[in-house]
C-alpha positions in Angstrom: 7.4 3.7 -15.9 6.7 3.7 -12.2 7.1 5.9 -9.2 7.7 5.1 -5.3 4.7 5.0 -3.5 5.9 7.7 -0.7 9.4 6.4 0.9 12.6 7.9 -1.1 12.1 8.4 -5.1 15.6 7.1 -5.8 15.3 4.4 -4.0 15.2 1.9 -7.3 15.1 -1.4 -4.7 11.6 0.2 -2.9 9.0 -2.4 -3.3 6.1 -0.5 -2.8 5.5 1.0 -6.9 2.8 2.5 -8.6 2.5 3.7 -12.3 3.2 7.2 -12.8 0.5 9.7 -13.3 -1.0 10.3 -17.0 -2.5 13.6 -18.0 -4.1 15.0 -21.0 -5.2 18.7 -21.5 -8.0 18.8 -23.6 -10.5 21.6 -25.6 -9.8 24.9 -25.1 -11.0 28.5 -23.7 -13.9 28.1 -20.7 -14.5 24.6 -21.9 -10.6 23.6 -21.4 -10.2 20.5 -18.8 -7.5 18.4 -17.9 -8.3 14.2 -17.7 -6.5 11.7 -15.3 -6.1 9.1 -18.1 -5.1 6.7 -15.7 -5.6 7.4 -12.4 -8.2 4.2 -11.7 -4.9 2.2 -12.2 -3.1 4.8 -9.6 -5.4 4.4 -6.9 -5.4 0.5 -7.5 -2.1 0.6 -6.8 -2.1 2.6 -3.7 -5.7 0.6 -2.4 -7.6 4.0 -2.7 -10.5 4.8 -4.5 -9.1 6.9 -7.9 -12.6 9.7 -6.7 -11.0 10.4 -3.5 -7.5 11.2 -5.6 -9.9 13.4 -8.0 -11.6 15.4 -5.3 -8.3 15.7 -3.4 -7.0 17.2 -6.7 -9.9 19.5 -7.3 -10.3 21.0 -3.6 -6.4 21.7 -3.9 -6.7 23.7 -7.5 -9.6 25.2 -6.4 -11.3 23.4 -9.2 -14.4 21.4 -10.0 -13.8 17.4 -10.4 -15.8 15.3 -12.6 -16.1 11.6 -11.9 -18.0 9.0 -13.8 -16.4 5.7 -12.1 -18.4 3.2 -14.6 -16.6 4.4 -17.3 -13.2 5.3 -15.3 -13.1 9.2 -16.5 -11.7 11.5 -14.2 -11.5 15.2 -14.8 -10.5 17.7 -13.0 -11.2 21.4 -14.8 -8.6 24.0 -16.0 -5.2 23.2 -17.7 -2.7 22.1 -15.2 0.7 20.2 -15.7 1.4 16.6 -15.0 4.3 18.0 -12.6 1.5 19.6 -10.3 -0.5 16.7 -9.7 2.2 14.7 -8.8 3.3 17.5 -6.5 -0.6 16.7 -5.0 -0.3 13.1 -5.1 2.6 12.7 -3.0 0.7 15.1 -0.5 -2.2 13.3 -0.9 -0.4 10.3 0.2 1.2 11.1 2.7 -2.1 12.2 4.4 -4.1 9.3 3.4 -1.9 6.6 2.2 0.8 6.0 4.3 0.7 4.9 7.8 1.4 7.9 10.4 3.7 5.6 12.3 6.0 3.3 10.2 5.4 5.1 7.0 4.4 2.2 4.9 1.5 2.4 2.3 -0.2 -0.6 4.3 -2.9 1.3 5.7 -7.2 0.4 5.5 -9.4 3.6 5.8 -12.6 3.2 7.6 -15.4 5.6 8.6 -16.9 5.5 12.0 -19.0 8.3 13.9 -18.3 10.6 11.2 -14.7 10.3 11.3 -12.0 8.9 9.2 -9.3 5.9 10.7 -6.4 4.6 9.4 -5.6 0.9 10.3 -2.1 -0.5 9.2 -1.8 -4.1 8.1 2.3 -3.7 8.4 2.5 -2.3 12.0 -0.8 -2.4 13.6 -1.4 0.9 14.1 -4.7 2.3 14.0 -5.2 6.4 13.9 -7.8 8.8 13.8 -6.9 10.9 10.7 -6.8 14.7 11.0 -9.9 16.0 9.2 -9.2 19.1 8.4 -9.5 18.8 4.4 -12.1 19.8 2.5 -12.2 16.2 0.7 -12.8 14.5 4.2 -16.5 15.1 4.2 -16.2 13.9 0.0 -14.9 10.7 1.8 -16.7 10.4 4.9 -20.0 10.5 2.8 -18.6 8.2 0.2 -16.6 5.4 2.6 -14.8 2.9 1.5 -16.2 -0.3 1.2 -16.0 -3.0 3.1 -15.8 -5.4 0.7 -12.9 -3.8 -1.4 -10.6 -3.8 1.2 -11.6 -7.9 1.6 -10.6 -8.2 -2.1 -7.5 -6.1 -1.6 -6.0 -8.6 1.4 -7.4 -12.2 0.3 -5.8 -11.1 -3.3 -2.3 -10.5 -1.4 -2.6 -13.3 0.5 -3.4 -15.8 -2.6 -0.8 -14.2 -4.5 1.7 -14.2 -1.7 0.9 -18.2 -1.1 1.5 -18.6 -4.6 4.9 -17.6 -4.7 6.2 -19.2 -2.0 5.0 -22.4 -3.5 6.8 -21.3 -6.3 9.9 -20.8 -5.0 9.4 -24.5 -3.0 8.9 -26.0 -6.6 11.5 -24.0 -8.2 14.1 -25.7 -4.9 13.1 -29.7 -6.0 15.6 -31.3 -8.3 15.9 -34.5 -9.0 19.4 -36.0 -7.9 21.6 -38.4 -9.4 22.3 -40.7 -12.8 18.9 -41.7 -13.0 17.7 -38.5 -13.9 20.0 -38.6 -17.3 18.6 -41.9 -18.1 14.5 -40.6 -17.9 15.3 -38.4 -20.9 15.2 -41.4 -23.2 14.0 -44.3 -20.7 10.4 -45.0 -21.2 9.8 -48.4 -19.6 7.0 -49.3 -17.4 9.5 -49.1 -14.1 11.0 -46.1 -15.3 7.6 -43.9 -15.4 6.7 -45.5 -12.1 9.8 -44.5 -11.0 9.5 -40.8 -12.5 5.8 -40.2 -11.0 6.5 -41.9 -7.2 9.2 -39.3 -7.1 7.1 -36.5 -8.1 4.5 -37.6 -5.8 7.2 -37.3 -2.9 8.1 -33.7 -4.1 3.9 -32.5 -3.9 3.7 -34.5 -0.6 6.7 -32.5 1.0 5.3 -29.0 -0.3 2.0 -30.3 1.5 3.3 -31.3 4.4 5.3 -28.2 4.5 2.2 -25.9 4.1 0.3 -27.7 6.5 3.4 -27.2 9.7 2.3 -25.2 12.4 2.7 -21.5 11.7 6.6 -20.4 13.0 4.9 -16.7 14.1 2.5 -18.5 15.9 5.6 -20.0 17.9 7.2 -17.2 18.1 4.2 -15.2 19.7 4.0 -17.6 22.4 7.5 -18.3 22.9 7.8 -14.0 23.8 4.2 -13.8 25.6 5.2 -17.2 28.3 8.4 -15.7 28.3 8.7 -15.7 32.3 11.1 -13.6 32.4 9.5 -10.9 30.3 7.4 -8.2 32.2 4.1 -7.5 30.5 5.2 -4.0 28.9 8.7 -5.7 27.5 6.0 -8.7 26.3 4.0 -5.6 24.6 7.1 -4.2 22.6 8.8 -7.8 21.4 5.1 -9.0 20.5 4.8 -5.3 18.3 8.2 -5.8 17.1 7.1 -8.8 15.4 3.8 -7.7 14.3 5.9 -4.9 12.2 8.1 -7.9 10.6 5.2 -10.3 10.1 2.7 -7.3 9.0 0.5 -8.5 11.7 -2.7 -6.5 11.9 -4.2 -6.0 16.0 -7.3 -8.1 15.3 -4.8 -11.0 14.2 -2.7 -10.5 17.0 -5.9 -10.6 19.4 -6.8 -13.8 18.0 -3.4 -15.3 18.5 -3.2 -14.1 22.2 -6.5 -15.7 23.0 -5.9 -19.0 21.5 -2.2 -18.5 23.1 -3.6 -18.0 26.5 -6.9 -19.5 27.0 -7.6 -22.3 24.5 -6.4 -25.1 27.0 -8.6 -24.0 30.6 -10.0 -20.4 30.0 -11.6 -20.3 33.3 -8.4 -20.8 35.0 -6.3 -18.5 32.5 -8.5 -15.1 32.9 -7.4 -14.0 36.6 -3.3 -14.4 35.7 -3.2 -13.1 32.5 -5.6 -10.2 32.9 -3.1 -7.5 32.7 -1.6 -8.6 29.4 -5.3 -9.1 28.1 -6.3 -5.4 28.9 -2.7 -4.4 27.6 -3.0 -5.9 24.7 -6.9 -5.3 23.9 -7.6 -1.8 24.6 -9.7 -1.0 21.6 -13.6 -2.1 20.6 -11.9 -3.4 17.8 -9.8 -5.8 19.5 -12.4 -6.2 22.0 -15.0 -7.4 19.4 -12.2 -10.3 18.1 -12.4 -11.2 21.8 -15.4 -12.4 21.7 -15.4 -13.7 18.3 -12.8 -15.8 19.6 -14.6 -17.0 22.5 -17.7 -18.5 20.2 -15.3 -20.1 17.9 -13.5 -21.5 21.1 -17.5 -22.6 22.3 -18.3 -24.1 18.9 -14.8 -25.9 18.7 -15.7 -27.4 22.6 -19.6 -27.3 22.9 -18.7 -28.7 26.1 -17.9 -25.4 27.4 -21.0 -24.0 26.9 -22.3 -24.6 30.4 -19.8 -22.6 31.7 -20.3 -19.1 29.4 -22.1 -17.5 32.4 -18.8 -18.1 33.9 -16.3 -17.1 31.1 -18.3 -14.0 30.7 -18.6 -12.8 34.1 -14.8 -13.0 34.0 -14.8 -11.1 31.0 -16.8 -8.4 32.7 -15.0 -8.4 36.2 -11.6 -8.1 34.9 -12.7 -5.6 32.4 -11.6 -7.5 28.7 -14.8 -5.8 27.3 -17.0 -3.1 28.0 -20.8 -3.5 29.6 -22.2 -1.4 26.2 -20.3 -3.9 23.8 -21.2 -7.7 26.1 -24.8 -6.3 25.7 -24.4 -5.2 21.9 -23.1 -8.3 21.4 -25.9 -10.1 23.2 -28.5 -8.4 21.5 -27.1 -8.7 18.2 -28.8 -11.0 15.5 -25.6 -10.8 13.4 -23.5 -13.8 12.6 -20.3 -13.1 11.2 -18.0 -15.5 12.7 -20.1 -18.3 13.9 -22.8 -20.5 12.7 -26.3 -18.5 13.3 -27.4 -21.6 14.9 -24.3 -22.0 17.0 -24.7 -18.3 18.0 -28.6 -18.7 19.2 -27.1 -21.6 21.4 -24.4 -19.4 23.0 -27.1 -17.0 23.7 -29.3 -18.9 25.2 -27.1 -20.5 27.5 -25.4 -17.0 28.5 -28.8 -15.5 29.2 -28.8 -15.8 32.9 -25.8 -14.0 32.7 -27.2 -11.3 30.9 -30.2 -10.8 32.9 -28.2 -10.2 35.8 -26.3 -7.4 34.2 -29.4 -5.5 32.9 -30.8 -6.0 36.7 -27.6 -4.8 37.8 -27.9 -2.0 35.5 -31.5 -0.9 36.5 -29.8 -1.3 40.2 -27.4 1.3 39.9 -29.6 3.4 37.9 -31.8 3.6 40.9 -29.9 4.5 43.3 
């Protein structure tokens, strides 16, 4: 049996599901206890760590939680009914599970400065979350990791390329008289004839994969729309980030490569307003620049002109002063080839040492 994750309960054609809760009361007197028999396999299905459910559980009974993740037992002490903690588990998400704004059960948790964000991968939204429970500093001490929530999207992704190449297969027939005669024809011409048609079919489901992404048209059909101001550009190009479940950092990535990937240095002074509309956020203004060194490393030739592209950068305010120089300083290399990154440095170094003069300038004065 399953249960709506949030969203109506009767609502048998919801798609997001997850398994309803399983309890077990067990000994008795001061030693009685009551074990989440499976809620690892809850919090899979929601994308939240099954300790953050136990703690949430605990802090609301007033109880004390037991967790021993390696082997999956949850407790949670006292006798309590299974109806009671699925009263708590709707609360808990609907506080930590669902996104504040569309209500979908798409949202990422993060921890940053000591405080707990919610980023949806449906609308885009990204919220500060109201930490005001007493299992906020459980989870702020225990974040979630990084690499879980990488699992979590590649595994939908794979799984979601998987069936649409399913339901392509599942569309090619095979037309016409011929077919009948295959069942019993086994000649030489007739096997040729089988496999070049079969060959055609995988060819057109390549070829079909490999056609330019329709989003990718639509985004720039709506953001060169001329007759579009920037804020109506904003709410169509939101609009079909909720339908596409387009994250921000994807939609950053799009807009640069919509707007600058032909002449960047020409692009920057027209298009500064929908840039700063659009990428308000370190978040968005870390992609940025991650965009900007795989634009460098896909035309080296540009290189020379980095002092350029990042004084533009700077001028019309696409990044911050703290986060060029972060960047700058950094010896990570998480989108670009390290070696690739020490060139990019070393040709925007002039740039740099004028904004750190500049800096001591104004600190000066």
């Amino acid at each position: 049996m399953s249960r709506n994750i949030g969203g109506d309960n009767q609502d048998l054609s919801y798609r997001y599901k997850m398994p309803r809760l399983v309890t077990k009361v067990e000994g008795r007197g001061n030693g009685i206890k009551t074990r989440l028999v499976n809620v690892a396999d809850v919090g899979k299905a929601v994308h939240r760590d099954p300790a953050y459910i136990t703690k949430y559980f605990g802090c609301e009974l007033g109880a004390q939680a037991k967790i021993n993740a390696k082997i999956l037992e949850y407790i949670v002490n006292g006798a309590h009914d299974t109806s009671t903690f699925d009263t708590l588990l709707d609360a808990f998400i609907e506080k930590y599970v669902l996104c504040p704004k569309c209500k979908l059960p798409e949202t990422d948790l993060s921890v940053k400065r000591g405080s707990i964000f919610a980023t949806c991968n449906a609308c885009g939204d990204s919220s500060q979350l109201d930490a005001k429970h007493r299992v906020d500093t459980y989870i702020i001490k225990n974040p979630p990791k990084e690499k879980d929530r990488v699992k979590v999207k590649a595994k939908k992704n794979v799984q979601k390329r998987e069936d649409e190449l399913a339901k392509k297969a599942a569309t090619l027939s095979i037309k016409g008289t011929e077919n009948e005669e295959w069942a019993t024809d086994v000649s030489d011409a007739a096997v040729e004839a089988r496999k070049s048609e079969v060959d055609d079919a995988v060819a057109s489901l390549i070829q079909d994969e490999e056609e330019p992404d329709a989003v990718e048209g639509k985004f720039s059909k709506i953001i060169h729309d001329p007759v579009l101001d920037v804020p109506q550009k904003y709410k169509q190009i939101r609009s079909l980030q909720k339908a596409e479940k387009m994250g921000n950092i994807q939609r950053t990535s799009m807009l640069f490569d919509t707007l600058f990937s032909e002449n960047i240095l020409t692009s920057m002074a027209p298009n500064a307003e929908i840039v700063k509309t659009f990428c308000s956020d370190p978040r968005t203004h870390k992609t940025l620049l991650a965009s900007l060194e795989a634009l460098l490393e896909e035309k080296p030739k540009l290189l020379p002109c980095i002092c350029d592209i990042l004084q533009g950068f700077y001028e019309f305010e696409f990044v911050s002063e703290e986060l060029l120089l972060s960047w700058f300083e950094s010896n990570k290399h998480k989108y670009s080839d390290p070696k690739f990154h020490e060139r990019v440095k070393k040709a925007a170094q002039p740039f740099f040492d004028w904004l750190q003069d500049d800096e001591e300038d104004d600190e000066e004065e």
